[in-house]
N, C-alpha and C positions, 0 to 999 in steps of 0.2 A: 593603807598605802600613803607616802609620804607625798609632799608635792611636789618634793625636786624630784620621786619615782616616777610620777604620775603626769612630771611636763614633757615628756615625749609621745603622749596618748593621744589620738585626735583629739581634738577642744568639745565635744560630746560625752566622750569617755572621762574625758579628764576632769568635768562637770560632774560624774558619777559617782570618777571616784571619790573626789572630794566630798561633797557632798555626803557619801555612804559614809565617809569616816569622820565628818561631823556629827549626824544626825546618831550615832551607834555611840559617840563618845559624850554631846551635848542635850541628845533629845532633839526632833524634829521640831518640836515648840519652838523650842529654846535656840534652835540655831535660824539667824536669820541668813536674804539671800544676799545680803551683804556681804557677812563670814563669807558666804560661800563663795561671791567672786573673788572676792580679793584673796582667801587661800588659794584658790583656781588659778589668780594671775590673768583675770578677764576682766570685760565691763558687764555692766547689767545688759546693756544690748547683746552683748555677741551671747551668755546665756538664753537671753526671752529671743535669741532666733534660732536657738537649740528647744529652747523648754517653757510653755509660754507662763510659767509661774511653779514653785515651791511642789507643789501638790503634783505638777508631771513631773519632776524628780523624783519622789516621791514614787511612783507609779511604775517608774522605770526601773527603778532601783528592782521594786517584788517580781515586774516580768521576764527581769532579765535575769534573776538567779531562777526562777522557775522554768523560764523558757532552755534554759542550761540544763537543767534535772531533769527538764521531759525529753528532749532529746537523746542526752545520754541513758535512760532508762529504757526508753523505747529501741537504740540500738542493743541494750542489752537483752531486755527481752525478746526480742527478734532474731538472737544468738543462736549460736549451737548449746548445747550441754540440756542436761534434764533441767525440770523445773525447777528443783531443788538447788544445781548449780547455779542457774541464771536469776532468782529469787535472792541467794545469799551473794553474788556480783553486786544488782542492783541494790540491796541494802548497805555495801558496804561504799558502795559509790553514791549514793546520799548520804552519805556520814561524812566521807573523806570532800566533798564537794563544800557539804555543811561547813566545816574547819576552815577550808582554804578560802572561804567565803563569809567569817565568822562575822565581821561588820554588817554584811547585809543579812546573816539569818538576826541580827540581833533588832534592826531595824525593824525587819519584817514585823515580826513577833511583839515589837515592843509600841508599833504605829501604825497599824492597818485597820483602826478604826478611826483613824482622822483622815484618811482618804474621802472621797467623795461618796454617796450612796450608790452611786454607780458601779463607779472603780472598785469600789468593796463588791461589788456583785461579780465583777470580771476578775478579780481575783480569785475568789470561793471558786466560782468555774472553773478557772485556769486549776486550782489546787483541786478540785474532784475528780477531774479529769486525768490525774495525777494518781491519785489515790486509787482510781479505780482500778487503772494500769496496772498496779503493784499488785492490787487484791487479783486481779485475772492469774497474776503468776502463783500465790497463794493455791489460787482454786483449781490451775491446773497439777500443783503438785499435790492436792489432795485428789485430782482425781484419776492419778498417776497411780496412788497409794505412796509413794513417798512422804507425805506431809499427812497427819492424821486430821479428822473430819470432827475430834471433840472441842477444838475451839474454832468457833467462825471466823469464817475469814476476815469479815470487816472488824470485829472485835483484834483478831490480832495485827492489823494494818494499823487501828488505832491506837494500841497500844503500844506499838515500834512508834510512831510518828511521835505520840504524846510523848515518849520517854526523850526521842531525837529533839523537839523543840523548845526542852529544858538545858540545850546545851549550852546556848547564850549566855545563862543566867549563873553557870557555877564552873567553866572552862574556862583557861586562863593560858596563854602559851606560856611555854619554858614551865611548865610542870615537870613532875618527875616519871609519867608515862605521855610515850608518843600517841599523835595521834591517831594511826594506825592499829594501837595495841585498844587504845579505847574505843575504834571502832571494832574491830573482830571481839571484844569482850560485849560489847551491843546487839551485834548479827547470833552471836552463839548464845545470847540467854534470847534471846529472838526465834531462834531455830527452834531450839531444845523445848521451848513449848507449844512445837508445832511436829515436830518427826513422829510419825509414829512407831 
């Protein structure tokens, strides 16, 4: 997001975004909170009375695309349709979310070990709790019969997620397939080793 996009955001948000699309372009290191007022169009106080340092941006940045993706999952699996339908919804709405939020999965993925020992702990939480969610839909379409029971469930949650957080690293927009098309090509080799 640019900043002349991003000056009509509350000054919270607008510290976000910035922020996200420094640290996704320069590295968390590498970008100080300098850069980041002065792209922002703030002082360092009116930031430290949002964020009281780098590392809560930082933090905000992982809760707020996770705190997005639990929500919208849990509305979905809480859905009507089989498990099978509500399993390929929610994986294709962590794909299409992933994209549309491509700066912060890149962040995430690429600086969640310079967080605090803490904040690294509430993160893993926040994302198990996450992961479990997904795997419950799994385990009820296998216990549907829908989904067959020769690969485990968490083996194949693992394997969707680990393929989903290599998107950062080799997706580039204005490619020659939409986003949309690479996610349903994601969800169907995802399924297909799960139908039985």
């Amino acid at each position: 997001m640019s900043t002349q996009a991003s000056d009509h955001l509350p000054l919270p948000d607008r510290l976000l975004a910035v922020a996200t699309r420094l640290f996704a372009e320069k590295g968390y290191e590498s970008t100080s909170v300098q850069e980041i007022v002065r792209a922002a169009g703030v002082t360092k106080g009116a930031m430290y009375h949002y964020f009281g340092s780098k590392d809560d941006l930082l933090y905000a940045i992982y809760h707020r695309l996770l705190d997005l993706q639990t929500r919208r999952l849990e509305g979905i699996a809480d859905g009507a349709g089989t498990a099978e339908e509500r399993l390929r919804a929610a994986a294709l709405d962590v794909l299409e979310t992933s994209f549309r939020y491509l700066d912060d999965l890149i962040v995430f993925f690429r600086s969640t070990h310079l967080l605090s020992a803490a904040r690294q702990e509430a993160v893993r939480a926040e994302r198990r709790r996450y992961h479990e969610r997904f795997r419950r839909l799994v385990e009820e379409g296998q216990r549907e019969g829908s989904l067959s029971e020769r690969v485990p469930a968490d083996i194949a949650v693992n394997f969707f997620f680990g393929a989903l957080h290599q998107i950062g690293s080799w997706y580039r927009p204005g490619g020659r397939l939409a986003t949309r098309t690479i996610s349903e090509h994601y969800v169907e080799l995802f399924l297909s080793g799960l139908r039985a």
